[in-house]
C-alpha positions in Angstrom: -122.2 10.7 75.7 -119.4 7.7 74.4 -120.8 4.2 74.0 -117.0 2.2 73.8 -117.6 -1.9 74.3 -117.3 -5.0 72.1 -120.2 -5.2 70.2 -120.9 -1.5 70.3 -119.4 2.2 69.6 -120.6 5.5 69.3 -121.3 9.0 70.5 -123.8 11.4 70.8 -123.6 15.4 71.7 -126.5 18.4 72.4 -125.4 22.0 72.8 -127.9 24.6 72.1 -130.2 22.4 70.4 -128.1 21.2 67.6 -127.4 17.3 67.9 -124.7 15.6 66.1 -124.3 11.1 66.7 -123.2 7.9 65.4 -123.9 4.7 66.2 -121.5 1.6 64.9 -122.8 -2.4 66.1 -122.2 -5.7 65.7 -125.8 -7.2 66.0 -126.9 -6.3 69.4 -130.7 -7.0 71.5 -132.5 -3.7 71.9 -135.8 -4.4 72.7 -134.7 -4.5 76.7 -134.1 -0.9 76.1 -137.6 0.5 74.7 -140.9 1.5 76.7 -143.2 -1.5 77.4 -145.7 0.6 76.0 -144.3 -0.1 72.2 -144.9 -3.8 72.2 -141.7 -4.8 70.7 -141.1 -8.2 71.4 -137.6 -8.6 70.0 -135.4 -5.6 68.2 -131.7 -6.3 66.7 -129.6 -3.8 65.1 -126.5 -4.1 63.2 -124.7 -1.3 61.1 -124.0 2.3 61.4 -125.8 5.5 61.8 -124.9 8.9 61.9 -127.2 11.8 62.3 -127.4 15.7 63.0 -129.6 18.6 62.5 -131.2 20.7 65.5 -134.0 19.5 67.3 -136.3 22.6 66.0 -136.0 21.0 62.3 -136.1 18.1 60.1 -132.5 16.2 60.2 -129.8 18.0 58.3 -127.6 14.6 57.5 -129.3 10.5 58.3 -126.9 7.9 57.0 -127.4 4.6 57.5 -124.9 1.8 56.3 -124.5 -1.6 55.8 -127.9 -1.6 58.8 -129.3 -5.0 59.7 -132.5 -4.3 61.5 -135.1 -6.9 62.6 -138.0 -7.1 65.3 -141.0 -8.1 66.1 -144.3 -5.9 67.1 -147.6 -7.5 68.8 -149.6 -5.7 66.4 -147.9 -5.2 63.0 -145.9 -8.7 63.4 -142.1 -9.1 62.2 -140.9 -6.6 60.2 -137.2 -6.2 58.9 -135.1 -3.6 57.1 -131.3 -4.4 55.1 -129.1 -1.6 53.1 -127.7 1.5 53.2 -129.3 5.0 52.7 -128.1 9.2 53.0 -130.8 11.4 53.6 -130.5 15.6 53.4 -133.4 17.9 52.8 -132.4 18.1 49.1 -131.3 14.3 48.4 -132.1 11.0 49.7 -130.2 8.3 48.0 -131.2 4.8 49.0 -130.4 0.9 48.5 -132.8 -0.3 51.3 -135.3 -3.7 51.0 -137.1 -5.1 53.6 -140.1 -7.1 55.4 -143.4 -6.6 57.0 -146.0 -9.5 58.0 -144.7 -11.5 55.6 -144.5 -8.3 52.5 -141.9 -7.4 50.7 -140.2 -3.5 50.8 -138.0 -2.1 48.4 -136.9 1.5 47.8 -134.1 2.4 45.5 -132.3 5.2 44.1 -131.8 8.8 44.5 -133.7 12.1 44.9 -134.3 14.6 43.3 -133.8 12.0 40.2 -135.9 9.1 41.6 -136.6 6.6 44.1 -138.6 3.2 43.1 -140.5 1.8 46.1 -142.2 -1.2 45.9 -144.6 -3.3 48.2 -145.0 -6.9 47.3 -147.6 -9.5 48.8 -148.2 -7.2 52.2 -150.8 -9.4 54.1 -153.8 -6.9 54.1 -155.4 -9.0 57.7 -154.1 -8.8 60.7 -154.6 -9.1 64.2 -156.0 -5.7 65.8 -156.2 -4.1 63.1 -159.1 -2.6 61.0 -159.0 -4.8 58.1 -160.2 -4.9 54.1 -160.3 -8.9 54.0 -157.6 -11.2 53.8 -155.5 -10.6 51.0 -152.5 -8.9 49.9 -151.2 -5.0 49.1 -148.9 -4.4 46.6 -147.6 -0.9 45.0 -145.2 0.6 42.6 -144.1 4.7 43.5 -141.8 6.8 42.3 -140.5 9.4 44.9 -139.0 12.8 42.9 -138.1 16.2 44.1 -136.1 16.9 46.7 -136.1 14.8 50.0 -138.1 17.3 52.7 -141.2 17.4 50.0 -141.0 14.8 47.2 -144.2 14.6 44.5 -145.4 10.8 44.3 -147.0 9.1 41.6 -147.3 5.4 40.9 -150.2 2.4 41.8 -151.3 1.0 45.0 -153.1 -2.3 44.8 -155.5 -4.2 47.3 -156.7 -7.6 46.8 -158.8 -9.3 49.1 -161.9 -11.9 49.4 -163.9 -8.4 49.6 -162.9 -5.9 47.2 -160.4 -5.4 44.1 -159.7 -1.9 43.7 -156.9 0.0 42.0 -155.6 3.5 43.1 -153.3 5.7 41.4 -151.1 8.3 43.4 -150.0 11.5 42.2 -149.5 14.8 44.6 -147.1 15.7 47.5 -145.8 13.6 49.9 -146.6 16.4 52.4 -149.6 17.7 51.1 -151.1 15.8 48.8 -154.1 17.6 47.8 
């Protein structure tokens, strides 16, 4: 498949289960194209992807540069995601920030070194949701280890008008008992 036009370029193969694509855009609508089901109200895109791996396995090779992506869902809200990041089973390196209901996301640096993420003021209410009270989320992680399997370890934070508590993290990503 070739995707040629103005605002967007690309190509995307499949042959015997392996898949190899990219993806370059100028900001362009996308929530036409997605199942009614997903409740996305409005979905832009800008940047460039490029993926491939088999469809039997995790992705051999995700980069995403320079992306630009912004939507709204009914049930989580708006939600948006700026930067560039490289993903492979051993490394992820990432410069990525971003929104959710009003929160603040941040994940930076490299695996197997390190990557920081951190959650800001992430409203803790909201509508159709089980909720702990209004309030706010925040965290501070440290991703290590390489990318199919990182260990975690770092603080998640909830403060509503019900409860205060404090959680530390440490384990698997995958299994993290």
């Amino acid at each position: 498949m070739r995707l040629a036009g103005p605002k967007v370029a690309g190509g995307a193969t499949l042959r015997s289960g392996r898949y190899e694509a990219t993806l370059r855009a100028d900001t362009v609508r996308l929530s036409r194209l997605l199942p009614a089901g997903l409740d996305i109200d409005a979905l832009t895109f800008a940047g460039a992807l490029e993926a491939r791996g088999t469809l039997d396995a995790l992705p051999e090779r995700i980069i995403l540069r320079n992306v630009a992506l912004k939507g709204v869902q009914e049930q989580t809200g708006p939600f948006s995601l700026y930067g560039s990041a490289t993903y492979t089973p051993t490394t992820l390196e990432t410069a990525l920030t971003g929104s959710l209901r009003g929160g603040v996301l941040r994940a930076d640096g490299a695996l197997p070194a390190g990557v920081r993420v951190t959650v800001r003021d992430l409203p803790t209410a909201y509508v159709g949701a089980a909720s702990l009270g209004k309030g706010a989320l925040t965290a501070d992680l440290t991703l290590r280890g390489a990318a199919a399997d990182p260990s975690v370890a770092g603080t998640v934070n909830a403060t509503t008008d019900s409860l205060d508590a404090l959680f530390t993290v440490a384990g698997r990503v995958r299994d993290p008992v």
